[in-house]
KEZAGU-327898 format. One record per residue (C-alpha): x, y, z. Coordinates in steps of 0.25 Angstrom, whole numbers, padded with zeros to 4 digits, always signed. Layout:
<nodes>
XYZ/...
</nodes>
This chain:
<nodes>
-0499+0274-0481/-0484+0274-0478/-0475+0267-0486/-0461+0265-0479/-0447+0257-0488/-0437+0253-0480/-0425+0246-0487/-0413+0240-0481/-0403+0231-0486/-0394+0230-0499/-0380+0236-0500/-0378+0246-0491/-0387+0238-0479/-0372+0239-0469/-0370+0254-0470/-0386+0256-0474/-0394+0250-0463/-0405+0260-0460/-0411+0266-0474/-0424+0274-0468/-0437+0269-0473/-0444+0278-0484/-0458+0282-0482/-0470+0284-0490/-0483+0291-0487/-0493+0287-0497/-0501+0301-0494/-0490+0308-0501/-0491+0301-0513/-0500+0303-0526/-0513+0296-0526/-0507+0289-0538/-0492+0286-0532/-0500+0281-0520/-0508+0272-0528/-0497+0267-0534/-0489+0264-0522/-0501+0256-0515/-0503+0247-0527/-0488+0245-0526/-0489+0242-0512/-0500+0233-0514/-0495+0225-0524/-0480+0224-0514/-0488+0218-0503/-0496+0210-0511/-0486+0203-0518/-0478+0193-0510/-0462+0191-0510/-0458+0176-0514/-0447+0171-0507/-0434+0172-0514/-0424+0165-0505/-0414+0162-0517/-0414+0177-0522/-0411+0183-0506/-0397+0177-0506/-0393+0184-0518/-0399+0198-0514/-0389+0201-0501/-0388+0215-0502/-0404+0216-0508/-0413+0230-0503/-0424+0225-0495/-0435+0235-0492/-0447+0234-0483/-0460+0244-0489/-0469+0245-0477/-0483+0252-0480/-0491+0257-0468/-0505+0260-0472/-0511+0264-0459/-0512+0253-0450/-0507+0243-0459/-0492+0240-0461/-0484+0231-0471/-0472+0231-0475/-0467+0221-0486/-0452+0218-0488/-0444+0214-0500/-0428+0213-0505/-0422+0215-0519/-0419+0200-0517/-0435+0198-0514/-0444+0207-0522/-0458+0206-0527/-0461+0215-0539/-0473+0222-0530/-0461+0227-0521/-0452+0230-0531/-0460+0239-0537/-0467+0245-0524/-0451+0248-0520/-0450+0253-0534/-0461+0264-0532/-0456+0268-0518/-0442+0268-0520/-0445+0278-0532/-0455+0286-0523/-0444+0288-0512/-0434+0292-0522/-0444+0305-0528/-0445+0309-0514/
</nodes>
């Protein structure tokens, strides 16, 4: 399974338009780090993102980040702000954020 974060947006969006995508393989992760980030993803898609209209406005230079997980055949890809956030996705971007900074 690949694991793919894309950001995009925030501060530095005019000078910063294109951050490349970081990618993850889950075959060269532990059987437990592996674990850990399927239950994280699992719990991210499965929760749902309310709509939080009043909050957007506010948020104008918020991160946005799409985590798209390929799993052979199948794709999905879930996208949240910092204005929009379920906790799921807050901790899935938590895990991978830490992940991408180790390597």
């Amino acid at each position: 399974m690949k694991v793919t974060l894309e950001t995009y947006g925030g501060l530095a969006a005019v000078t910063d338009r294109r951050r490349p995508p970081k990618v993850l393989d889950t075959d060269d992760l532990s059987e437990t780090a592996a674990a850990e980030l399927s239950d994280l993803l699992a719990a991210a898609v499965s929760t749902p993102l309310e709509e939080r209209v009043e909050q957007a406005g506010r948020a104008r230079d918020a991160m946005s980040y799409t985590i798209t997980v390929q799993d052979g055949d199948r794709l999905t890809a879930i996208e949240q702000s910092d204005a929009a956030m379920t906790p799921a996705f807050a901790s899935l971007l938590t895990w991978l954020k830490k992940h991408f900074a180790q390597q």
